[in-house]
Backbone bond lengths (Angstrom), bond angles and torsions (degrees), N, CA, C in turn:
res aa  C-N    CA-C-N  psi(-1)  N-CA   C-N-CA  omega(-1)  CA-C   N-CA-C  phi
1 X - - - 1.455 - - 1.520 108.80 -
2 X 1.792 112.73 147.98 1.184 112.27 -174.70 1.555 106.72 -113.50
3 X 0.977 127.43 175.69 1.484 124.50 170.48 0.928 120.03 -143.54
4 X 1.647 134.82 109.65 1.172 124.03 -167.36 2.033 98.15 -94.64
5 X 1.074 96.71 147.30 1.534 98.28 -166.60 1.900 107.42 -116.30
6 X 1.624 111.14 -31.47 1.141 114.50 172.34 2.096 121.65 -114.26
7 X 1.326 114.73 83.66 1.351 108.35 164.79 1.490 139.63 -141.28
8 X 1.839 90.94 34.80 1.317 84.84 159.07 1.654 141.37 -85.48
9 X 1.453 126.58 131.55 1.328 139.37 -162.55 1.497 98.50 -88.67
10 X 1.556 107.58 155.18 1.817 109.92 124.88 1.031 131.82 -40.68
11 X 1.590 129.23 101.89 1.284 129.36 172.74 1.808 125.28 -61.45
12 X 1.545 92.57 -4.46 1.905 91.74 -177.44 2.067 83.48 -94.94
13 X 1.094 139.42 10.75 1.095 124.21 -179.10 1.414 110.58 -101.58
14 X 1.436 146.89 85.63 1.624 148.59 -152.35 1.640 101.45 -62.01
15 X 1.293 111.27 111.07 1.426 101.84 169.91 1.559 121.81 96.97
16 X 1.291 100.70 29.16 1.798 93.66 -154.01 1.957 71.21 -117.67
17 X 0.938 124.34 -84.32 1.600 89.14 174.89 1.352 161.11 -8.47
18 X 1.498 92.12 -60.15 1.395 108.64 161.82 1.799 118.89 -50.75
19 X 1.410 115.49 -44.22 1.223 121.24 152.68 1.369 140.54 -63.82
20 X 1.011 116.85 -45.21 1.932 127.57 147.53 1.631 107.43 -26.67
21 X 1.429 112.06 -60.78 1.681 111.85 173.58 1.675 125.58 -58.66
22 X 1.309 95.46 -37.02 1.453 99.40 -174.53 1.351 100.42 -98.35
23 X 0.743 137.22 26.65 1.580 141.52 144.04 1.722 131.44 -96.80
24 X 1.437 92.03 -23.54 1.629 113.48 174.94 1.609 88.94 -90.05
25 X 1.563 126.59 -48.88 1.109 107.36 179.24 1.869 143.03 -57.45
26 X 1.461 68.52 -25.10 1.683 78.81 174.37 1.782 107.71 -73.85
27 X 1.052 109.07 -27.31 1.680 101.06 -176.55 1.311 117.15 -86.26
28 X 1.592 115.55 -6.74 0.907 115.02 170.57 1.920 118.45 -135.03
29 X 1.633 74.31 77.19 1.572 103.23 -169.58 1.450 111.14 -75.87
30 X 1.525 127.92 -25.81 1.256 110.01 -166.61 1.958 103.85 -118.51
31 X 1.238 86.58 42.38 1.662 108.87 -164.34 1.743 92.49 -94.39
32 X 1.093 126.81 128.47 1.421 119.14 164.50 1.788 125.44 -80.02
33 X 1.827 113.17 -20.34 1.168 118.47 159.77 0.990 115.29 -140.72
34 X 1.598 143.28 161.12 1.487 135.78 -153.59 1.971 81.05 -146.49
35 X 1.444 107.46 117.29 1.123 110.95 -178.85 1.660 93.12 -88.71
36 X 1.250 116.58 153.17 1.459 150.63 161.48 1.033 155.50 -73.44
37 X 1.782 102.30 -38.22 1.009 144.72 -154.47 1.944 124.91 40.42
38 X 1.034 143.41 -168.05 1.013 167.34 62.94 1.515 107.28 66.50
39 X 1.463 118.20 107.30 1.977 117.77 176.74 1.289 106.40 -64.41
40 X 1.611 124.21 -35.62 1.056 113.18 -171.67 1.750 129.37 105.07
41 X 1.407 94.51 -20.12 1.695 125.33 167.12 1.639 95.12 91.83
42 X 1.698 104.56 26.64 1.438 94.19 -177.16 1.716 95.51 -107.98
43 X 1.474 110.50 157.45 1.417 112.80 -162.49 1.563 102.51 -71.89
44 X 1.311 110.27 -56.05 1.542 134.24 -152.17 1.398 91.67 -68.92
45 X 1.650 139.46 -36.57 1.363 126.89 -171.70 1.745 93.87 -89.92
46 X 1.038 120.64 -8.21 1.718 111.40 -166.91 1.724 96.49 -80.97
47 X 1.323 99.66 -29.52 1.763 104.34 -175.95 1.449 107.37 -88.02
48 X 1.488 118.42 -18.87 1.785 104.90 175.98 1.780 96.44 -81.37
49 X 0.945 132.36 -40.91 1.574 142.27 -165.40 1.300 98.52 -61.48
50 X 1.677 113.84 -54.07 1.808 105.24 -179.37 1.453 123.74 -74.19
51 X 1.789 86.12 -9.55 1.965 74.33 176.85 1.591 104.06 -88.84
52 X 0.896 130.54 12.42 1.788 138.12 153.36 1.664 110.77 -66.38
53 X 1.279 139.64 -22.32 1.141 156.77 132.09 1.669 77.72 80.21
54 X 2.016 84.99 90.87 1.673 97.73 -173.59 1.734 100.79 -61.15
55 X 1.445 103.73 -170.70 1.836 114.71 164.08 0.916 106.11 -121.52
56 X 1.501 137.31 -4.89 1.585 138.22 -173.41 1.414 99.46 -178.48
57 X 1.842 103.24 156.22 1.380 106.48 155.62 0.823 100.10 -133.51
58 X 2.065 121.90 159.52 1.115 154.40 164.04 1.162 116.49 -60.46
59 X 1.226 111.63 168.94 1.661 128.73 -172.83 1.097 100.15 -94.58
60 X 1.456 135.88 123.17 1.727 131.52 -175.11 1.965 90.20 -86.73
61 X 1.025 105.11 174.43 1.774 131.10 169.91 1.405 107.10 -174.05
62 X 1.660 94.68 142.47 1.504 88.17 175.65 1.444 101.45 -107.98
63 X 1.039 120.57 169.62 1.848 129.53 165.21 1.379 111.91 -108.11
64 X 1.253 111.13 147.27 1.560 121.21 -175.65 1.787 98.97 -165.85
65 X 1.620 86.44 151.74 1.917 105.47 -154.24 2.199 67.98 -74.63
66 X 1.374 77.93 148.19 1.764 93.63 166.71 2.115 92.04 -119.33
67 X 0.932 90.62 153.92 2.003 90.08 172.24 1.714 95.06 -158.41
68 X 1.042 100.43 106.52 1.671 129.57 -177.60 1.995 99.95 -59.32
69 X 1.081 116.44 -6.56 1.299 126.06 -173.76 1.449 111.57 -65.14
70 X 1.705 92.20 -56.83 1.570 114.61 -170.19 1.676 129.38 145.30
């Protein structure tokens, strides 16, 4: 598995995502899944991500500082 960790675009740029992926995809050609990560709860990246027409999704969690103090 690959993970792409950086692809967010300019959204006034048409298509510049869609290309960002398939460019990570090509380098990671002998990868059987190319993680994505996370939309973000934003609409416009939830619709470039599904048109990748995932094979699975992950279990989200969030993290948060715990301080045993109080």
């Amino acid at each position: 598995m690959a993970s792409v960790l950086v692809e967010k675009t300019n959204f006034t740029i048409q298509g510049s995502a869609q290309y960002l992926f398939r460019e990570f995809a090509k380098t990671y050609r002998d990868c059987t899944f190319i993680n994505v990560g996370d939309d973000l709860g934003l609409e416009n990246l939830r619709k470039v991500k599904m048109s990748y027409r995932p094979a699975l999704f992950g279990e989200k969690f969030t993290l948060s500082r715990y301080s045993a103090q109080g």
